[in-house]
C-alpha positions in Angstrom: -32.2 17.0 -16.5 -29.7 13.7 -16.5 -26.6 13.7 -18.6 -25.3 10.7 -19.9 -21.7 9.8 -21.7 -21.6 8.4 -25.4 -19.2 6.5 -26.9 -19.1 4.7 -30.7 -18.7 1.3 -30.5 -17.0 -0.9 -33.0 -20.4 -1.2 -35.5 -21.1 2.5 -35.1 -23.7 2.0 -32.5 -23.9 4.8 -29.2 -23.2 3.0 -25.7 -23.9 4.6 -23.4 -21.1 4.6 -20.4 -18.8 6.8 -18.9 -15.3 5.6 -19.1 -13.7 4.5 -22.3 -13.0 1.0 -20.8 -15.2 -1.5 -19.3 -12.5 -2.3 -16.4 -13.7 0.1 -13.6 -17.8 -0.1 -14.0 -18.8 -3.5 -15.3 -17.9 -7.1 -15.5 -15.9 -7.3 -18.7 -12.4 -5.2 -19.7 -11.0 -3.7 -22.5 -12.1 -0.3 -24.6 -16.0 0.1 -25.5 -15.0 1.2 -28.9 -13.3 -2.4 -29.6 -16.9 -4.4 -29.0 -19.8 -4.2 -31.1 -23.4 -3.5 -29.0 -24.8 -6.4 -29.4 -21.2 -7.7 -27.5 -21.9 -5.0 -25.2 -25.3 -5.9 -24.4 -24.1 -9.4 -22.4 -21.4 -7.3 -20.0 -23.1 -6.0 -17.4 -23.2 -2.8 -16.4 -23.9 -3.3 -12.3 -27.0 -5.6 -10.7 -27.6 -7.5 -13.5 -28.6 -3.9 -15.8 -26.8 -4.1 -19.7 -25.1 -1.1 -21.3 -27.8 1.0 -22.8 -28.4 2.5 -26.3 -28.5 6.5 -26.8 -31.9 5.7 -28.5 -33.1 3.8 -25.2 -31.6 6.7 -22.5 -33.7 9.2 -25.1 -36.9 6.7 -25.4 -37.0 7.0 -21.5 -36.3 9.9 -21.1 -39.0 12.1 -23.8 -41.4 13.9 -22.4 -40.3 13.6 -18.8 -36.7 15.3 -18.4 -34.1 17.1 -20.4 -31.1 15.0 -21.6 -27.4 16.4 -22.0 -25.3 14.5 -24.2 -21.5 14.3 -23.4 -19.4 13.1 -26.3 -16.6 11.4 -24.6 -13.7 11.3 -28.0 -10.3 9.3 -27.0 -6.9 10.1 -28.5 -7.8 7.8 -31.4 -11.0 9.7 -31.8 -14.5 8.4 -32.7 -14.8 9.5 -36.7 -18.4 10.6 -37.0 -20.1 10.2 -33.6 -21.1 14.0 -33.4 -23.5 13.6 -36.7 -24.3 10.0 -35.1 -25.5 11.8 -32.0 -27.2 14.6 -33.8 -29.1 12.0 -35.9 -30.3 9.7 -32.9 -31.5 13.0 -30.9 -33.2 14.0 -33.7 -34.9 11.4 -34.8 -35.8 11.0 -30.9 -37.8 14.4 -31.2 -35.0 15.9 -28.6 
């Protein structure tokens, strides 16, 4: 099994990443939730890699290991991103 983090970004898309800011793990700053994926997309992430999608962590990982989701909500909360997550797994077949 892998667990990965979630946050909503700013078009309603699921990055996922651990913190809540870019500072600490890629090459951009500043909160996830403020940038829209396809802004995300150009940071990287560590050796060249982009921030992924929920969709492409789950794409990867059917059939071959168990995912656990971890909703990572800051104090100004992510309206929404529980449904959003349920949807994506879903229609993932997890």
């Amino acid at each position: 099994m892998i667990e990965c983090d979630v946050h909503l970004t700013a078009d309603g898309q699921l990055a996922v990443i651990h913190d809540f800011s870019l500072d600490r793990t890629t090459d951009a700053s500043g909160p996830v939730a403020a940038r829209t994926m396809a802004e995300l997309r150009r940071v990287d992430a560590g050796g060249g890699q982009p921030i992924p999608t929920l969709e492409e962590v789950l794409d990867l990982a059917r059939g071959r290991v168990g995912v656990a989701i971890e909703i990572k909500i800051p104090p100004e909360g992510y309206p929404g991103i529980e449904a959003a997550v349920l949807a994506r797994a879903g229609a993932a077949g997890m």
